[in-house]
N, CA, C and O atoms as a GROMACS GRO file, in nm:
protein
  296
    1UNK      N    1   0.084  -0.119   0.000
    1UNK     CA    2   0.000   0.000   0.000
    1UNK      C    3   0.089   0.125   0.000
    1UNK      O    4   0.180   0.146   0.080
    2UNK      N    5   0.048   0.207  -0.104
    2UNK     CA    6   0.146   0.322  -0.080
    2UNK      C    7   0.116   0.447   0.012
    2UNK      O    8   0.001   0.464   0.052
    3UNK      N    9   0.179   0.503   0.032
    3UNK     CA   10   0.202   0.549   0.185
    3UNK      C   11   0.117   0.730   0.097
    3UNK      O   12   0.120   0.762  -0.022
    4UNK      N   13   0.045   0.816   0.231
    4UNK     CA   14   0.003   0.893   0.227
    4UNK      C   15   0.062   1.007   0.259
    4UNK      O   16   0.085   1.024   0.379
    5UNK      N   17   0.105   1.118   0.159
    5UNK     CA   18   0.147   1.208   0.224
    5UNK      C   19   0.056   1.316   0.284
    5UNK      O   20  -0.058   1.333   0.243
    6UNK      N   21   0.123   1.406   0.406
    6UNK     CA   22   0.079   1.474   0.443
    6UNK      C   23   0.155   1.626   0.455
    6UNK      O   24   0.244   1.636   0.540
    7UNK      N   25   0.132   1.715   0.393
    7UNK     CA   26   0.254   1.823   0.384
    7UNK      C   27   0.273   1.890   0.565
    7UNK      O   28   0.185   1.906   0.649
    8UNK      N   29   0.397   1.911   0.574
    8UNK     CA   30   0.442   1.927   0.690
    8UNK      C   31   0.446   2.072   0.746
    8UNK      O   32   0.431   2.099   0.865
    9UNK      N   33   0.472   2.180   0.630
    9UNK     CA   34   0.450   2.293   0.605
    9UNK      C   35   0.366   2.356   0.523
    9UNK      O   36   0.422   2.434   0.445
   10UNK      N   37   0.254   2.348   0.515
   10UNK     CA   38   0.245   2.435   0.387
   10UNK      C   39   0.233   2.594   0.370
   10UNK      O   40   0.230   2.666   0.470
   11UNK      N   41   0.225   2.644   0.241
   11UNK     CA   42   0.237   2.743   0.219
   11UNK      C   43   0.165   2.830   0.274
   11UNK      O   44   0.188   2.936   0.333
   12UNK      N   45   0.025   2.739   0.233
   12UNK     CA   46  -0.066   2.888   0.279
   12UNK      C   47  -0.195   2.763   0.310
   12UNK      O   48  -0.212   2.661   0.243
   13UNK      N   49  -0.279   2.811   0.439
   13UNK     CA   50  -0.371   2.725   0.441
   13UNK      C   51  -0.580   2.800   0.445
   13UNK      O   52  -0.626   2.842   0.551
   14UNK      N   53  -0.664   2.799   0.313
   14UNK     CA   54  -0.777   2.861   0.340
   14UNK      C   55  -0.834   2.764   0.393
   14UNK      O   56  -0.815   2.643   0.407
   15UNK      N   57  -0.945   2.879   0.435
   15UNK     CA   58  -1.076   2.859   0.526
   15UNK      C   59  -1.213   2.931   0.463
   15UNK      O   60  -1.221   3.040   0.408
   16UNK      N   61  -1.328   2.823   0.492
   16UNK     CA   62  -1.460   2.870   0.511
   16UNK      C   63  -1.522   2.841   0.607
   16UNK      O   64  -1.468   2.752   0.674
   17UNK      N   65  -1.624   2.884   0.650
   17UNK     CA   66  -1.672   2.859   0.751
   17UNK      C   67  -1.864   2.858   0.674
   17UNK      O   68  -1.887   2.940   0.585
   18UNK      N   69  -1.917   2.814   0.696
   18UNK     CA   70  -2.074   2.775   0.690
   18UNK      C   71  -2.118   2.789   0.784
   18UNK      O   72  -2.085   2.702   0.864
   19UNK      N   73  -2.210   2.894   0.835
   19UNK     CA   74  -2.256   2.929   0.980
   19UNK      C   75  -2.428   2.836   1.005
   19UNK      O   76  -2.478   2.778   1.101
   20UNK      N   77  -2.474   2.863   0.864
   20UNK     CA   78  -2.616   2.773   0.877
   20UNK      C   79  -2.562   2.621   0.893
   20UNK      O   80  -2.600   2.563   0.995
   21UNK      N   81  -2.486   2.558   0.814
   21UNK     CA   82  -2.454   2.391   0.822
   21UNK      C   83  -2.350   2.385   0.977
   21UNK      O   84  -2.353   2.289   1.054
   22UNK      N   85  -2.270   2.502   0.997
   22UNK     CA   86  -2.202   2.465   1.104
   22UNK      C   87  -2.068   2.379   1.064
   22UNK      O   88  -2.029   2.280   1.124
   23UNK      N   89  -2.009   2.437   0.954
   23UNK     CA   90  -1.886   2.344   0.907
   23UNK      C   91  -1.777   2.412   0.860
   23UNK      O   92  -1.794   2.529   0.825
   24UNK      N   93  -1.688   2.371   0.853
   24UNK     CA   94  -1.556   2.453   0.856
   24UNK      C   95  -1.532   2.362   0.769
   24UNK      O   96  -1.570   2.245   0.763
   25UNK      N   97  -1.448   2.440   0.684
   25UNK     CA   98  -1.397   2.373   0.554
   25UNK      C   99  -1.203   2.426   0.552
   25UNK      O  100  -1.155   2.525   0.498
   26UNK      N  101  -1.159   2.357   0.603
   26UNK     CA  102  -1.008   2.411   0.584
   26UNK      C  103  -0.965   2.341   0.455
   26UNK      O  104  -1.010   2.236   0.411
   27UNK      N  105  -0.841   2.444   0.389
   27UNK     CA  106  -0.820   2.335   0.262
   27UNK      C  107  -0.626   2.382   0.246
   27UNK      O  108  -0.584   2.496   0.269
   28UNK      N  109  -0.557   2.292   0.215
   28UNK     CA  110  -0.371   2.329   0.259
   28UNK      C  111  -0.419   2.384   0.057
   28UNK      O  112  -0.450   2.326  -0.047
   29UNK      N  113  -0.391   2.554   0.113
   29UNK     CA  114  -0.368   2.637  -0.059
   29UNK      C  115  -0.517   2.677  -0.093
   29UNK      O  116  -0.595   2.696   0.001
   30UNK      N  117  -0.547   2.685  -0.184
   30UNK     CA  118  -0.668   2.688  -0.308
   30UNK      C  119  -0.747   2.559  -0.276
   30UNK      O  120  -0.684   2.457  -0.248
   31UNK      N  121  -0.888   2.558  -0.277
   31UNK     CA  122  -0.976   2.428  -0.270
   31UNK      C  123  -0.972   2.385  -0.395
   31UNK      O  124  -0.963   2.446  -0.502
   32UNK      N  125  -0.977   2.296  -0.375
   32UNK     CA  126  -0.924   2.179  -0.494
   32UNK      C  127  -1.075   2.033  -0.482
   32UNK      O  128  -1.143   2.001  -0.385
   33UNK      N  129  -1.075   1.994  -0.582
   33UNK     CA  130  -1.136   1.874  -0.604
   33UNK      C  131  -1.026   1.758  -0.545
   33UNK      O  132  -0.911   1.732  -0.579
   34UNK      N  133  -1.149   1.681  -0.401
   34UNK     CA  134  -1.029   1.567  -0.362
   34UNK      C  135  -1.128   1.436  -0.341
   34UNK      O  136  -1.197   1.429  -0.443
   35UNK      N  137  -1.150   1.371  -0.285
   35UNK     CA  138  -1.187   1.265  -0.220
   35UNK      C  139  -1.174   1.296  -0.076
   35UNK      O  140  -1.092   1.365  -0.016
   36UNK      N  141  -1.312   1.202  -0.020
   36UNK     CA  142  -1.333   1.259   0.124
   36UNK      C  143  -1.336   1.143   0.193
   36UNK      O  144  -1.398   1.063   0.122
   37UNK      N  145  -1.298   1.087   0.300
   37UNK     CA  146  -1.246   1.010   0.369
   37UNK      C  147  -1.311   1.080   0.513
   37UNK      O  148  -1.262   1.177   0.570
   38UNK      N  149  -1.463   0.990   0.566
   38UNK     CA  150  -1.485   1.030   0.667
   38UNK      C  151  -1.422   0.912   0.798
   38UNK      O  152  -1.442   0.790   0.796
   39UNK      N  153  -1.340   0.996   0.912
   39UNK     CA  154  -1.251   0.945   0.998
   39UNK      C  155  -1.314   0.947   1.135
   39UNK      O  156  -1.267   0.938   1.248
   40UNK      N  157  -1.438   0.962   1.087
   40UNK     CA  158  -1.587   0.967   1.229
   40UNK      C  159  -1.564   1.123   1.289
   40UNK      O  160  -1.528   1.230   1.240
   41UNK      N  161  -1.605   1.074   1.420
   41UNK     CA  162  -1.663   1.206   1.452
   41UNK      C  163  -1.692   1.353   1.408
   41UNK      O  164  -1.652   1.450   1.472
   42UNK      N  165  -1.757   1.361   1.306
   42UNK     CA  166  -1.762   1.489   1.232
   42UNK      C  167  -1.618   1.522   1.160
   42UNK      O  168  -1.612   1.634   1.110
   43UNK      N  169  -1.536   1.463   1.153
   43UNK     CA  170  -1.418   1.491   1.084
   43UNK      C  171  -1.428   1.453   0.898
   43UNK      O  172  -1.488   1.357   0.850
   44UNK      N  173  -1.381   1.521   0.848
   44UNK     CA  174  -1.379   1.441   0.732
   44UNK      C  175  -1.259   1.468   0.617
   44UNK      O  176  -1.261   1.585   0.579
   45UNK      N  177  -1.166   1.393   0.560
   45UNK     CA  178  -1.010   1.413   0.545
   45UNK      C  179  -1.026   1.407   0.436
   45UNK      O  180  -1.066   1.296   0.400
   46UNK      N  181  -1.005   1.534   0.298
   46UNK     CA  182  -0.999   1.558   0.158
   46UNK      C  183  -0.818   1.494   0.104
   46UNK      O  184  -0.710   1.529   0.150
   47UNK      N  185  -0.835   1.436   0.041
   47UNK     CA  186  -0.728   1.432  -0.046
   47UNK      C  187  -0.726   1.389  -0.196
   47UNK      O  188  -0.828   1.339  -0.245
   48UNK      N  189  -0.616   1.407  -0.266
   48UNK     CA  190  -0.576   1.413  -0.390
   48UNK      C  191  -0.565   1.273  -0.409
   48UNK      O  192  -0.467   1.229  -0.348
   49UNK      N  193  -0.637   1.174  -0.480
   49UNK     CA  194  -0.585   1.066  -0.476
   49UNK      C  195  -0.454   1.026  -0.603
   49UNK      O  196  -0.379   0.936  -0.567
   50UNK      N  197  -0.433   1.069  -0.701
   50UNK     CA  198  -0.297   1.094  -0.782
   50UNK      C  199  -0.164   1.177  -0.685
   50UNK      O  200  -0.056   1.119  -0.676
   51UNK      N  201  -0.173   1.243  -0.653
   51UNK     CA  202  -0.070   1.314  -0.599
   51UNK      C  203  -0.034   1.223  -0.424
   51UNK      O  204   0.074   1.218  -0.365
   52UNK      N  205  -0.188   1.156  -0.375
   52UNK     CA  206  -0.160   1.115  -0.219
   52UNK      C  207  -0.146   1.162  -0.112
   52UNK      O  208  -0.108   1.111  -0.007
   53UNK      N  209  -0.192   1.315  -0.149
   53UNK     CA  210  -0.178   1.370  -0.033
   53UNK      C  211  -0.274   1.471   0.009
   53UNK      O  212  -0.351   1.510  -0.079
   54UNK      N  213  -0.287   1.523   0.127
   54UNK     CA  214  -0.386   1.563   0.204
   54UNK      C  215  -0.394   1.684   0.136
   54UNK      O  216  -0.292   1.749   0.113
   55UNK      N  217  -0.541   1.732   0.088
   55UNK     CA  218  -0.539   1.875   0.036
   55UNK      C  219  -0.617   1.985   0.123
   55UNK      O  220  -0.606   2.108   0.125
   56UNK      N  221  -0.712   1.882   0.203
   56UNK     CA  222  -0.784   1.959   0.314
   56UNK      C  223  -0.861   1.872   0.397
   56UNK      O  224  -0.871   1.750   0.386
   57UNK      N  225  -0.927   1.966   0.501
   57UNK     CA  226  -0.981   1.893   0.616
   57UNK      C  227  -1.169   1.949   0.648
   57UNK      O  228  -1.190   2.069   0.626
   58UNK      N  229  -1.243   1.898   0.676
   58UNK     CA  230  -1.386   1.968   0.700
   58UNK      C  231  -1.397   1.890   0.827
   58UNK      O  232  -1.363   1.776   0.858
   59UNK      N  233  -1.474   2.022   0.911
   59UNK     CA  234  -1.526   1.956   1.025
   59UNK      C  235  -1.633   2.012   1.039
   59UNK      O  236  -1.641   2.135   1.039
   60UNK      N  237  -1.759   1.914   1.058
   60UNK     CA  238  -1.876   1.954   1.086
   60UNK      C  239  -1.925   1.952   1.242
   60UNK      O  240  -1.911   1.860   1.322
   61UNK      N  241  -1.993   2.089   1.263
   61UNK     CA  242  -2.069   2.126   1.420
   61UNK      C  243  -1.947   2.154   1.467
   61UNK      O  244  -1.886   2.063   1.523
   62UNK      N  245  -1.886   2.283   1.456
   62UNK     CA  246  -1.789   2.332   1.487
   62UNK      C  247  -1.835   2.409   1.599
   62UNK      O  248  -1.771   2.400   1.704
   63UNK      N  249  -1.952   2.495   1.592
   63UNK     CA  250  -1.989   2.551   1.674
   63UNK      C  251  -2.022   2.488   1.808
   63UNK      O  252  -1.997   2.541   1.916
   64UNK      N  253  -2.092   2.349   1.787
   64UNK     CA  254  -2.068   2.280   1.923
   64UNK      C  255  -2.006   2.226   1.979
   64UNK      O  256  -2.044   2.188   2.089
   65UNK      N  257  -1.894   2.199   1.936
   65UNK     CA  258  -1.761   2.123   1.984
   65UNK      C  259  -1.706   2.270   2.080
   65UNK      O  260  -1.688   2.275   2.201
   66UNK      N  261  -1.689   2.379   1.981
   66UNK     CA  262  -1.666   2.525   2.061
   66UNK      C  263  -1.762   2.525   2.195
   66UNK      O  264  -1.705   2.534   2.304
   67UNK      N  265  -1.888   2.515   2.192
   67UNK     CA  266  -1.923   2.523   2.349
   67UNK      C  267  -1.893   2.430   2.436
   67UNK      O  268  -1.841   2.458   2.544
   68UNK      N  269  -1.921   2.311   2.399
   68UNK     CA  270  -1.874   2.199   2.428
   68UNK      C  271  -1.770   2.228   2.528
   68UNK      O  272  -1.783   2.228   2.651
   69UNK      N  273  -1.613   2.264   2.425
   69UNK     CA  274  -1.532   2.285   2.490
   69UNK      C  275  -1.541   2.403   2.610
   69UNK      O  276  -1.533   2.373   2.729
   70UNK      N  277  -1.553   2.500   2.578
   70UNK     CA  278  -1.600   2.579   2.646
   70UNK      C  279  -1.652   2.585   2.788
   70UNK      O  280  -1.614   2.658   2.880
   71UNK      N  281  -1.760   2.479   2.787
   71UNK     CA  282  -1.852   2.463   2.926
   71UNK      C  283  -1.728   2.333   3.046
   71UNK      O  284  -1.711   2.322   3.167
   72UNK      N  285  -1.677   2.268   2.933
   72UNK     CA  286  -1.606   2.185   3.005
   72UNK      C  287  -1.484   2.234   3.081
   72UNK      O  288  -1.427   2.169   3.169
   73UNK      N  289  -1.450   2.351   3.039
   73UNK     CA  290  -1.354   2.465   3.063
   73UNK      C  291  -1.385   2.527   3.220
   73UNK      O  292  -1.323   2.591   3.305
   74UNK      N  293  -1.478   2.486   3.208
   74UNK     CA  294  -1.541   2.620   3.342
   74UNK      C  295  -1.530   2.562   3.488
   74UNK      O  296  -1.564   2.631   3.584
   0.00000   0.00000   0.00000
């Protein structure tokens, strides 16, 4: 199986955010067309499958994980 890269630095990393769905869309550069690889808990891991490597990340109910954390804080 060949091995997955994951860039260690990258250049530049965007963001969206979806306030009605509650999802954050991070992507390493420019959003790109990838394959999505859900890794459970609301996580879900975009990558390039020619190139092998991670192009971005989405996490859904961002906002409640934020209180979540938050209340557990207190």
């Amino acid at each position: 199986m060949e091995a997955l890269r994951v860039l260690e630095k990258p250049e530049s990393i965007t963001w969206d955010y979806d306030e009605d769905a509650d999802v954050l869309y991070l992507s390493i550069g420019e959003p790109q067309p990838a394959v999505g690889v859900d890794i459970g808990e609301g996580l879900i891991v975009r990558y390039d499958e020619n190139r092998k490597e991670v192009v971005g990340l989405t996490l859904i109910g961002l906002r409640a994980r934020l209180l979540k954390g938050l209340a557990a804080g207190r």
